[in-house]
Phi, psi and omega in degrees: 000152188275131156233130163289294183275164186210139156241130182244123180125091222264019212267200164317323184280306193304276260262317201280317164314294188320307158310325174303295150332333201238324159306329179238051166085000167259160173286118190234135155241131180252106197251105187227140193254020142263232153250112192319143191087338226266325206272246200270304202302348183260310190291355183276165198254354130090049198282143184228038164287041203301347187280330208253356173261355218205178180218155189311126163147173195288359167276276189340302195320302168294279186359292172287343138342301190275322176292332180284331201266356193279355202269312173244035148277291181320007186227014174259337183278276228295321185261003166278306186268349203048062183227172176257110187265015187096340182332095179246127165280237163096325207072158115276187185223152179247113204237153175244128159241033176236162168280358205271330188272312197330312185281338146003270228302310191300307141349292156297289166335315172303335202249344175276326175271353162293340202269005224042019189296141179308089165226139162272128149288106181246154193276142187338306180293327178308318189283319167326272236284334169328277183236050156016331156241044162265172172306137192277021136277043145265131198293313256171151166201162148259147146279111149245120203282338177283020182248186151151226216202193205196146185278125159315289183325279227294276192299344179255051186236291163340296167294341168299298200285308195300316175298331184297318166310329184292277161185039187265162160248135195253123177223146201258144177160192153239113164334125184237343172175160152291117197279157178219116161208149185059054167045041173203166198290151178210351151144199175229186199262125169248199187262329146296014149130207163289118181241127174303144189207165161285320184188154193219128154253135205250127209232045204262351199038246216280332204247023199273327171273004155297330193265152188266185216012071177265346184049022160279152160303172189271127181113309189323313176222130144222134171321122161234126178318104184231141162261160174206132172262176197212117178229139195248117158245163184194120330336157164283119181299001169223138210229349195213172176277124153300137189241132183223175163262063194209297162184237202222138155241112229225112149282147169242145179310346183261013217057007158309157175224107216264137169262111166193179356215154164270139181254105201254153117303048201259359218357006122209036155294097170283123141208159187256126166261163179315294190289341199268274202298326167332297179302304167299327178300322183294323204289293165336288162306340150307322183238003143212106184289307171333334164301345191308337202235036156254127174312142185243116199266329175210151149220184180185168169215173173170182199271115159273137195290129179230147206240123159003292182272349170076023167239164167292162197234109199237139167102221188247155174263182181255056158241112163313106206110344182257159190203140185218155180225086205216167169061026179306340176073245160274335180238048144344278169306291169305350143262023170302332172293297197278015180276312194303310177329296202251341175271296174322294178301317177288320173305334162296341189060026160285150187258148173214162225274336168305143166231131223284331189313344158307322197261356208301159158303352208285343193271003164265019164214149220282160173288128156114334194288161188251160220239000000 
């Protein structure tokens, strides 16, 4: 098939550019050498939160860009694939049950309503009445009522079948590089041979310095290692996402609770350890001791693209044609809209009101160095 666009990388960022692209009339091929979705983008616990991820500034800025866009992304995904991706509003919460965190939080608070940012402070009792199993040692909470959360599995199956419906296409393999001739993208090289493009986004994660000529610095994505566990109440004991200064307890409407996550330095070892569920299980039952007594039903691990600076790596590169929706970090799922968005558009060469140079690879490498 004639492809305008080549996309590498079948996850949220990849599936979600390829809708975009493909709505507006290019020919997209989507190069994944599993199954889409199936890698970091299934694994996340699919947290939708700038308050409690991000700090006043132009990443905050984003987030919430992408948190504006999510109510009627989800319901353009669900009605495109006819699937359901999990979307829950309700907020979240950021809870302290040490005295040690209380003043954090009140900090913290302080500094999001200078920014004018949504957060409630609430008081122990206040968070109880929230949410009736957290533990009676919390001191203490932030609310954020705009926020909340999302099944991962669920949407990137959804976002698979919707771009697939756009008319993109999909091919299983392995990538072996980005073609380059006459200083410009000319497509890339697969294990099925060349296939030509105008332009290619390298949509890879945690593996985006795996594909050759990605023209990134050494160091640009690296894998950091996150675990999660799965503990089942019934009823469900919690309706909204938790925040600790430890990590997250991310409810599903059937009663699961998603447990996390840890931040490892492990480089592409998937494995769930002892101490890695360890860490999690305290954490849980910390902030709500009814878990002591829930089955813990799954666990898993995998990889977050991880950036220097912990921000993503968006837009165009200095190769004419390569454009990348890489390094997301922790908020992957939460910036899926506007990464779809805002990555489409720059390939298209439409201007959009964000502006990507925080995020462009060029701040990644120092001025005058050679790459």
């Amino acid at each position: 098939m004639e492809t305008d666009v080549v996309v590498v990388g079948a996850g949220l960022q990849g599936c979600g550019v390829a809708l975009r692209l493909a709505q507006a009339g290019r020919r997209v091929l989507v190069l994944e050498r599993s199954i889409p979705g199936a890698e970091a983008s299934s694994a996340a616990g699919g947290i939708l939160s700038p308050g409690v991820e991000a700090e006043p500034g132009p990443f905050h800025d984003l987030c919430m860009a992408s948190l504006d866009r999510w109510t009627a992304f989800a319901a353009e995904v669900e009605r495109l694939s006819g699937a359901w991706v999990g979307y829950r509003g309700g907020g979240t919460m950021e809870i302290s049950v040490d005295d040690r965190f209380t003043p954090v939080l009140a900090g913290r608070a302080a500094a999001l309503a200078r920014a004018g940012l949504s957060v409630e402070v609430l008081d122990g009792d206040a968070a109880r009445r929230l949410e009736p199993g957290l533990s009676g040692e919390t001191r203490g909470a932030l609310w954020f009522p705009g926020e909340g959360s999302v099944d991962p599995r669920l949407l990137g199956r959804a976002l698979h079948v919707a771009a697939s419906r756009a008319g993109a296409s999909f091919l299983r393999g392995q990538v072996r590089g980005v073609a380059v001739e006459g200083g410009r993208v000319a497509g890339v090289d697969h294990e099925t041979g060349r296939i030509p493009a105008e332009a290619v986004v390298l949509a890879a994660g945690a593996w985006s310095l795996q594909v050759a000529g990605n023209d990134l610095p050494a160091g640009a994505v690296r894998p950091v290692r996150g675990q999660i566990a799965v503990l089942d109440t019934r009823p469900p004991l919690l309706s909204r996402v938790i925040f600790t200064d430890k990590g997250y307890l991310v409810p599903r409407p059937d009663g699961r609770i998603l447990c996390g996550s840890t931040m490892e330095e492990a480089g592409f070892e998937k494995a769930v350890t002892a101490g890695g569920l360890l860490r999690l299980l305290e954490l849980a039952v910390e902030a709500a001791p009814a878990l002591a007594g829930a089955p813990v039903v799954e666990t898993w691990s995998n990889f977050r693209p991880a950036t220097p600076d912990g921000l993503p790596i968006l837009g165009p590169g200095r190769v004419p044609g390569l454009f990348y929706a890489t390094g997301h970090y922790r908020n992957g799922v939460l910036l899926a809209p506007v990464t779809a968005d805002l990555v489409s558009a720059a390939v298209l060469g439409r201007p959009e009101r964000i502006d990507l140079s925080p995020f462009g690879p060029a701040r990644l490498t120092p001025r005058g160095a050679a790459r």
